[in-house]
C-alpha positions in Angstrom: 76.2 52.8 -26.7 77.7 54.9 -24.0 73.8 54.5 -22.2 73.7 50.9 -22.4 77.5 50.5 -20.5 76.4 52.5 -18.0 73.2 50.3 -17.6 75.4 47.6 -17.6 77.5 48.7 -14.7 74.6 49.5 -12.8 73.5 46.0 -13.5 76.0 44.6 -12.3 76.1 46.8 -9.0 72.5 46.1 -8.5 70.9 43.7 -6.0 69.2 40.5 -7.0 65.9 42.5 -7.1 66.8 45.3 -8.9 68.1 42.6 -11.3 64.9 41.1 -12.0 63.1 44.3 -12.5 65.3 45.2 -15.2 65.4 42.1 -17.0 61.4 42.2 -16.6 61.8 45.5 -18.4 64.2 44.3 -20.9 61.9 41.2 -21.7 59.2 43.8 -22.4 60.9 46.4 -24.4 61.8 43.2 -26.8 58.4 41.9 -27.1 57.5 45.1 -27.7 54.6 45.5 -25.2 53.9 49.1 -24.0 55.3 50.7 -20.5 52.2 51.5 -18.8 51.8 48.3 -17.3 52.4 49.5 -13.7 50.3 47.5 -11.5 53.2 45.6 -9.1 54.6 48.7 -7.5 57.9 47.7 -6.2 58.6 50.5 -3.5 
């Protein structure tokens, strides 16, 4: 639990993009797809 407040704070500290990018990564870890989908680079 300790990881997901510190996620949390970092959330909330992030910029708008850095937002999406983690919900995009939240919506997949619940639908359960796999991680290796790295085709839109965002750096």
């Amino acid at each position: 639990m300790n990881e997901f407040k510190r996620c949390m704070r970092v959330f909330s500290h992030s910029p708008f993009k850095v937002r999406l990018m983690l919900l995009n990564m939240l919506c997949d870890m619940i639908n359960g797809k796999p991680q290796q989908n790295n085709d839109n680079p965002s750096h």
